[in-house]
C-alpha positions as semicolon CSV with decimal commas, in nm:
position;residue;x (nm);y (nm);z (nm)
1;X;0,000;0,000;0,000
2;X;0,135;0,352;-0,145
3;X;0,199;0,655;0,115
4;X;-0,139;0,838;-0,050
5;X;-0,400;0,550;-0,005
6;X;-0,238;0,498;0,367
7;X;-0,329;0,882;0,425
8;X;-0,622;0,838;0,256
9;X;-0,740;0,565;0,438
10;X;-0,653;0,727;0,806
11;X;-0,814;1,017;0,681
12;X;-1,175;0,814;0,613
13;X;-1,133;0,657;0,908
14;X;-1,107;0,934;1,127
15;X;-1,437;1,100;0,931
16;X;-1,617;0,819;0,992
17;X;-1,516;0,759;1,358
18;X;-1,685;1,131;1,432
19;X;-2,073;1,085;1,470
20;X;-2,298;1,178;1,258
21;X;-2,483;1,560;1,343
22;X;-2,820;1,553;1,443
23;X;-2,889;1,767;1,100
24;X;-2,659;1,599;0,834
25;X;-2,827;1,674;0,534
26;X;-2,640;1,943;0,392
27;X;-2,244;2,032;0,471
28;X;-2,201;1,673;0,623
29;X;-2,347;1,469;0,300
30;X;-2,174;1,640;0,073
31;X;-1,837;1,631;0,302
32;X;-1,930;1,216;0,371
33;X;-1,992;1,195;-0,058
34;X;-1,672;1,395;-0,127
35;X;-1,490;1,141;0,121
36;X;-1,631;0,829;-0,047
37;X;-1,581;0,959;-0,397
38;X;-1,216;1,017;-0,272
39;X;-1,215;0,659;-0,104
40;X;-1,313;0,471;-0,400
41;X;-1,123;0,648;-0,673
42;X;-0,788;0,579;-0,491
43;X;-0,843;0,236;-0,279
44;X;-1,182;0,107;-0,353
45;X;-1,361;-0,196;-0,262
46;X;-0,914;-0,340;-0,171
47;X;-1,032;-0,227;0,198
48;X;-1,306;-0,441;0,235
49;X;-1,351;-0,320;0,615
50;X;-1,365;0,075;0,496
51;X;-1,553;0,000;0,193
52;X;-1,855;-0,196;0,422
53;X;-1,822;0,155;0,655
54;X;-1,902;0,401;0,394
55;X;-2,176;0,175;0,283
56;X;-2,363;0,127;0,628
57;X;-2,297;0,533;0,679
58;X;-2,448;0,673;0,323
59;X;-2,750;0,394;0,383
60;X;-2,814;0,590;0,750
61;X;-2,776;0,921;0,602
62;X;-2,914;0,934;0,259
63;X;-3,229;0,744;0,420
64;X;-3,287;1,021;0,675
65;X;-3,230;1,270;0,406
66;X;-3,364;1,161;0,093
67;X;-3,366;1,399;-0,173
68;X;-3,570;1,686;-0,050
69;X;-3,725;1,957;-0,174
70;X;-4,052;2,209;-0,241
71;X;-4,261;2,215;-0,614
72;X;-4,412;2,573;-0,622
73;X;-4,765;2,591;-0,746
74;X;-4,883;2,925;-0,951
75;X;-5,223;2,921;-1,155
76;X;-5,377;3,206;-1,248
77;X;-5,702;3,204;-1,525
78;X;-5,985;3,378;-1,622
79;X;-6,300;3,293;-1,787
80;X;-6,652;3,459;-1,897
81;X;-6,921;3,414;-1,697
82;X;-7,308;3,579;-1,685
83;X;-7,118;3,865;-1,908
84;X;-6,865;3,925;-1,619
85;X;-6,499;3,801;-1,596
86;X;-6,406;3,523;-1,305
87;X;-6,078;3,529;-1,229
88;X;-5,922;3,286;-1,005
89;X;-5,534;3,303;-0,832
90;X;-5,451;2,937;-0,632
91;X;-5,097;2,910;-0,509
92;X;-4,852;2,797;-0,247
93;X;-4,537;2,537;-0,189
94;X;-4,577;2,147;-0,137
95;X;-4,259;1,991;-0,002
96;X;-4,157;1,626;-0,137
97;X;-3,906;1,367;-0,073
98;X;-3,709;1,099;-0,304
99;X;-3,626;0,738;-0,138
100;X;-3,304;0,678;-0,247
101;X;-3,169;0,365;-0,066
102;X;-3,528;0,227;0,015
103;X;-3,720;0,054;-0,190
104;X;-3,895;0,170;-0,469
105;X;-3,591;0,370;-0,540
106;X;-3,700;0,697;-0,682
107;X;-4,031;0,699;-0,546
108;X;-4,137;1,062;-0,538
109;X;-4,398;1,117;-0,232
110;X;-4,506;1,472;-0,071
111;X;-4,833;1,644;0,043
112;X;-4,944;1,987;0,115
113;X;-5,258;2,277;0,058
114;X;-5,281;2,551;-0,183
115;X;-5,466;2,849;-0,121
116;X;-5,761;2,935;-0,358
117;X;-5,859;3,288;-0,428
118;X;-6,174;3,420;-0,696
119;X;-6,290;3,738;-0,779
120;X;-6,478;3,903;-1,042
121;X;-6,535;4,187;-1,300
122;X;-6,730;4,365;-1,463
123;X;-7,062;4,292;-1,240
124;X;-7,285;4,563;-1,169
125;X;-7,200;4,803;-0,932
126;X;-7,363;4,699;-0,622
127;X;-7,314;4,374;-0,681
128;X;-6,969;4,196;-0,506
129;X;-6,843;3,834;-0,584
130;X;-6,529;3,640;-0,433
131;X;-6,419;3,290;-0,381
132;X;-6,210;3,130;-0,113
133;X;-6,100;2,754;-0,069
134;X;-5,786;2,557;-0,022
135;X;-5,679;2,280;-0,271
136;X;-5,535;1,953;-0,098
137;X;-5,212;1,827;-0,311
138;X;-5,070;1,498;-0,315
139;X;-4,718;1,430;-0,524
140;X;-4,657;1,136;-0,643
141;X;-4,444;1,012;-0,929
142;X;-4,101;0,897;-0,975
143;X;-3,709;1,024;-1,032
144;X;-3,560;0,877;-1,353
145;X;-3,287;0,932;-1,610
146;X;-3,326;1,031;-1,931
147;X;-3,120;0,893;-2,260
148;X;-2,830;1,096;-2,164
149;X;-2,836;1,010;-1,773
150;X;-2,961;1,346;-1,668
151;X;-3,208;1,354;-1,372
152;X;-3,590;1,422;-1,425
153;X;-3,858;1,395;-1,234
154;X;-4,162;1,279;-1,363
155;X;-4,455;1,395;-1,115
156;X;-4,793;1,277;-1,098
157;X;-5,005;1,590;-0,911
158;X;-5,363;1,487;-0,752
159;X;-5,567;1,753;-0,671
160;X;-5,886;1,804;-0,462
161;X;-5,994;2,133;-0,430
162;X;-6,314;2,257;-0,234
163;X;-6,428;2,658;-0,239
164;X;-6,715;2,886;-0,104
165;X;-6,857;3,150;-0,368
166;X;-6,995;3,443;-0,181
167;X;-7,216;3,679;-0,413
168;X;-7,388;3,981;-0,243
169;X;-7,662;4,196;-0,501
170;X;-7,810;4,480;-0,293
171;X;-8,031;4,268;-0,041
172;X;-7,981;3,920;-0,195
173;X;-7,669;3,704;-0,075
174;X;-7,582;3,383;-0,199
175;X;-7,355;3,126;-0,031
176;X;-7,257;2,815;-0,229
177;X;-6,961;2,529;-0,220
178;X;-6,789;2,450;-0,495
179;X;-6,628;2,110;-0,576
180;X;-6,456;2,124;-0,917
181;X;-6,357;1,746;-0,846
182;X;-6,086;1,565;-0,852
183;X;-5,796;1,672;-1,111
184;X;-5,469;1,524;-1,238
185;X;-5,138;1,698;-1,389
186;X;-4,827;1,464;-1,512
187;X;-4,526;1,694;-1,572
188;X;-4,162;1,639;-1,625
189;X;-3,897;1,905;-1,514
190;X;-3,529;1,799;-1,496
191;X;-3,394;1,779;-1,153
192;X;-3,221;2,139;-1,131
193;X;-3,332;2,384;-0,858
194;X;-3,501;2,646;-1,008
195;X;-3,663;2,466;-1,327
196;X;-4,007;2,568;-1,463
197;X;-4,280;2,422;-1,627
198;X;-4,605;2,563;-1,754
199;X;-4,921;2,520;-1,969
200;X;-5,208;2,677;-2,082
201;X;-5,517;2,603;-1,907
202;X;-5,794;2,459;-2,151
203;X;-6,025;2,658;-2,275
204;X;-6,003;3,012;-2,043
205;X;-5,729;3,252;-2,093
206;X;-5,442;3,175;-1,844
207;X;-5,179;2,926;-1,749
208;X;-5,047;2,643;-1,511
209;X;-4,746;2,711;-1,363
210;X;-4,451;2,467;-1,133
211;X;-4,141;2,622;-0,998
212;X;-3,873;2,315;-0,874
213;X;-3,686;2,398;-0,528
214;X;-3,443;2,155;-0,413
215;X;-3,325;2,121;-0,083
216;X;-3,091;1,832;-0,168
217;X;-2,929;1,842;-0,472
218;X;-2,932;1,483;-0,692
219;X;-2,606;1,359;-0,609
């Protein structure tokens, strides 16, 4: 055994003999991937002992921290309705995670609630209209690689949404829930913090829009 690998090998030993912080996923992953990358470039699996240590210690970290991270939601449309305009805003953040060393591998999971805002225009003057709900998000989905090994996710997004309408006309008030029903977007956006997608929404004048955050970056 060469003078580097020795020093190589003291030096992953010592890294791995520190315990792991009780908030590892950030500065310590990336130190404990940098020190495996190192590990296996210059000794590899010849230090069977070292090699089983960096296994058990990337399965106990990558498994509390997953790859993590937040899909922003923006949709704003509008539509004619009883010769006024509707206009509805529903936003907000869902965080998800990616099970990397559990089975499935890749499995995309996260849930979270939008917020759903309405108003109108052009109703008569004495007349007021708004909407307010919340839209209940599940992520599902998976993290593959496309033909040239770049990440992507490829998300499935269920949503139920439910809404009151509140209309006041001069002494007449109306009250009613609305349930649009359940409704299902598949998108792919490449794994890169930061990466958009959008679409038109069918048949009104607006669009769908995702904004990727992640908290983990794919190794």
């Amino acid at each position: 055994m060469d003078g580097l690998a020795t020093i190589i090998i003291n030096q992953c030993n010592a890294f791995l003999d520190a315990p792991v912080p009780d908030q590892p996923c950030g500065y310590y992953l990336q130190t404990l991937l940098k020190y495996a990358d190192g590990f296996y470039r210059t000794v590899g699996e010849n230090n069977e002992q070292l090699h089983t240590r960096f296994q058990n210690r990337l399965h106990e970290v990558l498994n509390i921290c997953y790859i993590r991270g937040e899909l922003d939601f923006d949709y704003n449309y509008c539509f004619e309705q009883s010769g006024a305009q509707l206009c509805r805003h529903i936003g907000g953040s869902v965080p998800f995670s990616v099970k990397v060393t559990m089975e499935p591998h890749g499995q995309i999971s996260g849930h979270g609630t939008l917020d759903w805002n309405g108003w109108m225009t052009g109703q008569p003057e004495d007349c007021t209209y708004n909407e307010t709900g919340t839209v209940n998000v599940t992520l599902a989905g998976e993290l593959v690689f496309d033909n040239v090994g770049s990440p992507v996710f490829e998300f499935t997004i269920v949503e139920n949404a439910f809404a009151t309408l509140t209309a006041v006309c001069e002494d007449l008030t109306i009250v009613e829930p609305i349930y649009p029903g359940e409704v299902t977007h598949n998108i792919r956006m490449m794994a890169e913090d930061g990466t958009e997608y959008s679409m038109p929404v069918p048949g009104v004048n607006g669009s769908f829009r995702w904004v990727l955050h992640l908290i983990v970056t794919v190794p």
